[in-house]
C-alpha atoms as one frame of an Amber mdcrd trajectory, in Angstrom:
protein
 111.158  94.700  87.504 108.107  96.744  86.764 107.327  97.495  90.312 103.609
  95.908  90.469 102.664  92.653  91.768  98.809  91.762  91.836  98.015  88.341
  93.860  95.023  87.307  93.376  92.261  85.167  96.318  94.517  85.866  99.146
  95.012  82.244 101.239  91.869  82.392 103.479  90.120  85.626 101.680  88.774
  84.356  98.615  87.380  87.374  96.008  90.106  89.438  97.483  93.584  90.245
  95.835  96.705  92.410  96.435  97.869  94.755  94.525 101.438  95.674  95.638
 103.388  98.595  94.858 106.930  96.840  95.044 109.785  99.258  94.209 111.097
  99.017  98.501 114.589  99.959  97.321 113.449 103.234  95.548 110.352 103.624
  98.604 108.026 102.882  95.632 108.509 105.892  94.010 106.599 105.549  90.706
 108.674 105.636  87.323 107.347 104.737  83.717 107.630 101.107  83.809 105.666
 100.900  87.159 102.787 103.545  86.090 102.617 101.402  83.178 102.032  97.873
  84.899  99.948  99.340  87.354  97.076 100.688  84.650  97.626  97.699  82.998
  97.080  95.685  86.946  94.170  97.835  87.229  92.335  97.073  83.630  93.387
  93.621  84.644  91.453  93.621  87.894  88.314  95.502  86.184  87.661  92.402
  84.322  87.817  89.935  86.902  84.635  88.516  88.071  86.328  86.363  90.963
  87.667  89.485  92.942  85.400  91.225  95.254  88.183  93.656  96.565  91.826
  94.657  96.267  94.201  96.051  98.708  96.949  98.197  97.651  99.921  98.706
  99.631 103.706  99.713  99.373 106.317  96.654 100.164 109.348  97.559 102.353
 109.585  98.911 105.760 109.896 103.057 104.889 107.200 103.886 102.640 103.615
 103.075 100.538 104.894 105.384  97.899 107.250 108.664  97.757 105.316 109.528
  94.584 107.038 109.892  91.214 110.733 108.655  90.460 112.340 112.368  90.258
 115.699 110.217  89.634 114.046 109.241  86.504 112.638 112.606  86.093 115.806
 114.532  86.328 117.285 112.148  82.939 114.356 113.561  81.069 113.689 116.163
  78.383 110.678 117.835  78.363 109.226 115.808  75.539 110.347 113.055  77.498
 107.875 114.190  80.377 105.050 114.535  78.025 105.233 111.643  76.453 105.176
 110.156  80.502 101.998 112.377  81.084  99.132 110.589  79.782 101.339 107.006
  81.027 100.508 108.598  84.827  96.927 109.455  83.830  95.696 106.200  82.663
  97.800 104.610  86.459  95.700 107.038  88.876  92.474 106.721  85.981  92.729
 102.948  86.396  92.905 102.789  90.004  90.352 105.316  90.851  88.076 103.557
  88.087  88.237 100.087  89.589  84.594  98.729  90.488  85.354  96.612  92.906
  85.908  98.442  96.749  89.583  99.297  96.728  91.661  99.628 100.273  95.034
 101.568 100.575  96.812  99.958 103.416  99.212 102.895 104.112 102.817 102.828
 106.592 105.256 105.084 106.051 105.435 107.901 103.817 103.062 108.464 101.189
 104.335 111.607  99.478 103.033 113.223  95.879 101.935 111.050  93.803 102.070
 108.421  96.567  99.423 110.256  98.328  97.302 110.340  95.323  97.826 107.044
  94.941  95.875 106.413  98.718  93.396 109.305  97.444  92.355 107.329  94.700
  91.219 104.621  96.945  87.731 104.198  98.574  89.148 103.546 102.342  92.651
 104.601 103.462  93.884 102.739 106.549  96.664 104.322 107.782  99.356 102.732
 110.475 100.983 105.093 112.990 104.068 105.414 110.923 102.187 107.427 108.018
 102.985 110.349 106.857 100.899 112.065 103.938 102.006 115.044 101.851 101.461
 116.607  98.500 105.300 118.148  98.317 104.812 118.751  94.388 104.894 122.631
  95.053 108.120 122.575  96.912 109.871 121.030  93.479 107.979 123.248  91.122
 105.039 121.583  90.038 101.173 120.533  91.192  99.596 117.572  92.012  99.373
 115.919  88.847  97.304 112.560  89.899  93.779 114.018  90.920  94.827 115.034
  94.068  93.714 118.721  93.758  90.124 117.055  93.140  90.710 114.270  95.390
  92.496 116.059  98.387  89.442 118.821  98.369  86.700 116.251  98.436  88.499
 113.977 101.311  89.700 117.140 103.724  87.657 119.895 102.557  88.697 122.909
 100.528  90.346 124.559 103.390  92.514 121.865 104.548  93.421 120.673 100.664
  94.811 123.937  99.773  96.913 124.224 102.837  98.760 120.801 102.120  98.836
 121.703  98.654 100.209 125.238  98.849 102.412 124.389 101.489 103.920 120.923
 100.542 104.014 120.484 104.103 103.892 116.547 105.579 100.684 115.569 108.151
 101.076 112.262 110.038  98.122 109.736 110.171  96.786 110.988 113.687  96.708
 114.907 112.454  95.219 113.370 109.136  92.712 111.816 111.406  91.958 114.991
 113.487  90.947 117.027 110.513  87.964 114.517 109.161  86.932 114.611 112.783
  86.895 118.122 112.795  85.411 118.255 109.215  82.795 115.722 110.690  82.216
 117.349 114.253  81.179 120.847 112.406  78.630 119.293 110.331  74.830 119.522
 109.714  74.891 115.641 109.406  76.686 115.145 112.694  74.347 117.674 114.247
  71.129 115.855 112.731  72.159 113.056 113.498  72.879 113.178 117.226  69.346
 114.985 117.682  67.945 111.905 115.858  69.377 109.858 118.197  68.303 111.654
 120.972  64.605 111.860 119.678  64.677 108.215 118.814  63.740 108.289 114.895
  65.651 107.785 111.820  68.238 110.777 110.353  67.106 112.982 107.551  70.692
 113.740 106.426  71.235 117.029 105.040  74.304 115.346 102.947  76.676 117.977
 103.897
């Protein structure tokens, strides 16, 4: 099994398909084969004029993805993991190319390249049981799937390098805290309540 599973006009949703990571007994850790079918999924998807949006999730009941198959990793050489390299780029390229709007419907863990994988997408909806990390550090590497880029953008340069340097894990409610926070400090929130207030339209400072 190649561990990706696109369904296409959902029963009741037409225009909208699934894209399912589905590797439940390994938590959807990403190896070869699966990094593979999911850029191919992805180019796939690009071309298809009949879907409007695509929801990505992670089947099983413990995780959306633990990031990349170490199992597998461990087995290889480093030519091995070089020859795997640009395999991973054109999975996370694909996905974070896609034109149509792209949903990560996140539960469990979503670890490494797992969190990436959520990073990539234009609207993370995360259940109470998530738990986001980027653990790369903590096994002698960095985030190899855009989420130094991503993770910076999403939680602010402060917050990204604390998750990053740290490899610590953040659950879905402290996730939710920091945009808040990011949010509640902001020029935009500020001109925006005062708009409110003063009954006109927002000039957004775009901060």
């Amino acid at each position: 099994m190649d561990g990706v599973i696109v369904r296409e006009r959902i029963a009741g949703h037409p225009g909208v398909a699934e894209l399912m990571l589905d590797r439940a007994e390994a938590m959807n850790a990403i190896n070869t084969a699966m990094a593979l079918r999911l850029a191919q999924a992805c180019a796939e998807l690009a071309k298809d004029p009949q879907v409007q949006a695509i929801v990505l999730y992670g089947t099983g009941a413990r995780a959306f993805s633990v990031g990349a198959d170490l199992k597998e990793r461990n087995r290889m050489s480093d030519a091995d993991l070089l020859r795997q390299r640009p395999v991973f780029r054109a999975a996370f390229g694909g996905l974070l190319a896609l034109p149509q709007p792209v949903i990560a419907a996140v539960h469990g863990y979503a670890l490494g390249g797992g969190c990436e994988l959520a990073l990539c997408c234009d609207v993370i909806v995360a259940d109470e049981t998530s738990v986001f990390g980027l653990p790369e550090t903590t096994v002698g590497l960095v985030p190899g799937g855009g989420g130094t880029q991503l993770a910076t953008r999403r939680l602010g340069p402060g917050r990204a390098a604390d998750l990053i340097f740290s490899g610590r894990r953040v659950d879905a409610l402290e996730v939710e805290d920091a945009a808040w926070r990011t949010a509640a400090l902001s020029a935009d929130r500020r001109e925006g309540i005062a708009a409110f207030n003063e009954k006109r339209q927002p000039n957004w400072p775009g901060e």
